[in-house]
N, C-alpha and C positions, 0 to 999 in steps of 0.2 A: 274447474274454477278453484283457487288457490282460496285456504279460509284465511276468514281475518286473522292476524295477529294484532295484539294491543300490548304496551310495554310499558307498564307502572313503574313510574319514578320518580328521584329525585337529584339532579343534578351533583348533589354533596352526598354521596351518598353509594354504597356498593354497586347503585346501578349502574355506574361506570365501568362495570368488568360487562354487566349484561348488553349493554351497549354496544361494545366490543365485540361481544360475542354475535349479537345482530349483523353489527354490518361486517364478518366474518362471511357470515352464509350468503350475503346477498339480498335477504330477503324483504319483501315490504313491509313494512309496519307503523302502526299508529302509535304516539307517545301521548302517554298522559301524565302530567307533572302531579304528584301528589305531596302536599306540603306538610311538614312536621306540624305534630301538635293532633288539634284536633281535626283535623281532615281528616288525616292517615290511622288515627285511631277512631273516627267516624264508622256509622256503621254500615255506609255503602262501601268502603273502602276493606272493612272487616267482613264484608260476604264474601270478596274475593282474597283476602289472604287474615283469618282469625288472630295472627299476629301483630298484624296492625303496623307493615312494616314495609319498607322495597328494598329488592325489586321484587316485581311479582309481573308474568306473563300467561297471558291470556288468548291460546291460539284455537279458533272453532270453540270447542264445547269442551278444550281441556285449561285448565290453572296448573300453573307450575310455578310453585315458590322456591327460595333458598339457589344462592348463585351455582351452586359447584350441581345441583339437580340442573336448571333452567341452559347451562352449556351443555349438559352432556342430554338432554333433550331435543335441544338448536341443532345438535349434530346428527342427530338419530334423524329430526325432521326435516331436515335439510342435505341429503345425503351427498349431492352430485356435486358441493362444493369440496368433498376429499377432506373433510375433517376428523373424518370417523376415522379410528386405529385399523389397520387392518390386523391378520389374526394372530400374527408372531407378536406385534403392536399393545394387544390387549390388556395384558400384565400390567406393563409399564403405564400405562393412560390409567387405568382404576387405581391403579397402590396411590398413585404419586396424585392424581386428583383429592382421591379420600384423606391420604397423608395429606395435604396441604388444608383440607376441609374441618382434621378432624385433630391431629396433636400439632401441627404449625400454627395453626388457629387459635388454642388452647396454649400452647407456651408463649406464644407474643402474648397473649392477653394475661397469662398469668401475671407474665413481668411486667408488661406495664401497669396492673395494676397494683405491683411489687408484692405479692401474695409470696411471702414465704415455704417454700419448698425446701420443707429439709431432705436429706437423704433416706430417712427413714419413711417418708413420706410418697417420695417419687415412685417406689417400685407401687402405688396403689393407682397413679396417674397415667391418664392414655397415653402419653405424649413423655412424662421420665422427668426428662430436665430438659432445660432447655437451650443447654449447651450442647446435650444428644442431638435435641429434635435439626439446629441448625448445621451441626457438621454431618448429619447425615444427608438433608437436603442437599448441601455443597458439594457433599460428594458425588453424588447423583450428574451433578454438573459440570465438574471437575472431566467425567467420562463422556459428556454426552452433550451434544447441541440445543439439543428441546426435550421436551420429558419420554418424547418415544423414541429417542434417539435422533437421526439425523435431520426427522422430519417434522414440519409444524402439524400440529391436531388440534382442536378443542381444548385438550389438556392444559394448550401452555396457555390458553386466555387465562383461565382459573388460576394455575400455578404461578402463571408466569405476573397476573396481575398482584400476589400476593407477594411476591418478590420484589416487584415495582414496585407499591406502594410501602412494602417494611421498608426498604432502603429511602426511599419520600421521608418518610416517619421518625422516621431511626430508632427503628423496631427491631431490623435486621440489619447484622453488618455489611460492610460496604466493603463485602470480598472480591477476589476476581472473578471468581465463577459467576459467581448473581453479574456481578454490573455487566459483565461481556454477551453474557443468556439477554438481561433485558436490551442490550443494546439490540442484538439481533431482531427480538420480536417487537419493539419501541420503532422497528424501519417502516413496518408494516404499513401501507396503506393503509387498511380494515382499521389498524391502530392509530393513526392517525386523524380519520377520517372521526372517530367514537371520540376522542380526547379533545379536538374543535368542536363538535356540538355540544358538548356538557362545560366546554369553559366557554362558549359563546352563551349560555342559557345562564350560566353563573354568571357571566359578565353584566347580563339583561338584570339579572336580579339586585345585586350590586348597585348595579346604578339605581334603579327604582327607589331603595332602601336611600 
């Protein structure tokens, strides 16, 4: 018997990559919407992630927060859908996961929060500048179809969603590497299928309002 999974969320909100990353595997699962404010900082919602924050997934008797952990979890638990890196594969899937997690993440937010980065500054920063952080991603892409190379993995939910939405945002430029990468993985059923539920649940809410 397959355990439950549960999928804490919120429509507007990163759990749009988790979502993705669900119907990815296949697997079944229950959604519970949790709403900003006081809900999500309530403190039935704080037993299962202390941050007070989505997504957050809840499969059997384990919690797993934070998106770039909850994909690369989905793949481990869900093996037979071929997401996992195989082992030439493996480099590439954790740099470029982590990279996208940890200074892609940190220079979009630096700049839009227009945080000044002098150069004296940058060599103290994970991520440098954030002219570095983007032409190296690009160039990643520039050689390669998905982040393990020719093939889709788990990686490119995570990466490829942060790509997605910087270019949404206009957070990231609107290069040809990025747009021709998202186009590929934007074909996706799995991706499509994640992107109608969350604007049909947006939609519901919208109206209500």
């Amino acid at each position: 018997m397959s355990k439950p999974l549960t999928f804490y969320t919120n429509p507007m909100s990163r759990g749009q990559i988790v979502r993705w990353a669900l119907e990815e595997t296949g697997a079944k699962y229950e959604t519970v919407i949790v709403e900003f404010g006081s809900e999500m900082k309530g403190p039935d919602y704080l037993a299962i992630n202390p941050m007070g924050k989505v997504p957050s997934i809840v499969h059997g008797d384990q919690v797993i927060t934070e998106c770039a952990a909850i994909c690369a979890y989905l793949g481990e638990a869900f093996p037979e859908n071929g997401l996992l890196p195989t082992a030439t594969e493996r480099s590439a899937y954790f740099r470029w996961m982590f990279f996208a997690a940890g200074p892609l993440e940190q220079a979009v937010i630096s700049r839009a929060l227009k945080l000044d980065v002098t150069a004296d500054k940058a060599q103290t920063l994970g991520f440098g500048t954030y002219e570095d952080t983007i032409d190296t991603l690009e160039g990643h892409f520039v050689k390669n179809a998905h982040v393990c190379g020719d093939r889709f993995t788990m990686a490119d939910v995570y990466v490829g969603s942060h790509i997605e939405w910087g270019m949404g945002f206009d957070t990231l430029p609107k290069r040809t590497a990025f747009e021709d990468y998202v186009g590929r993985i934007a074909s996706r059923e799995a991706h499509k299928r994640a992107r109608a539920i969350d604007q049909a649940l947006i939609a519901e809410r919208e109206a209500a309002s």
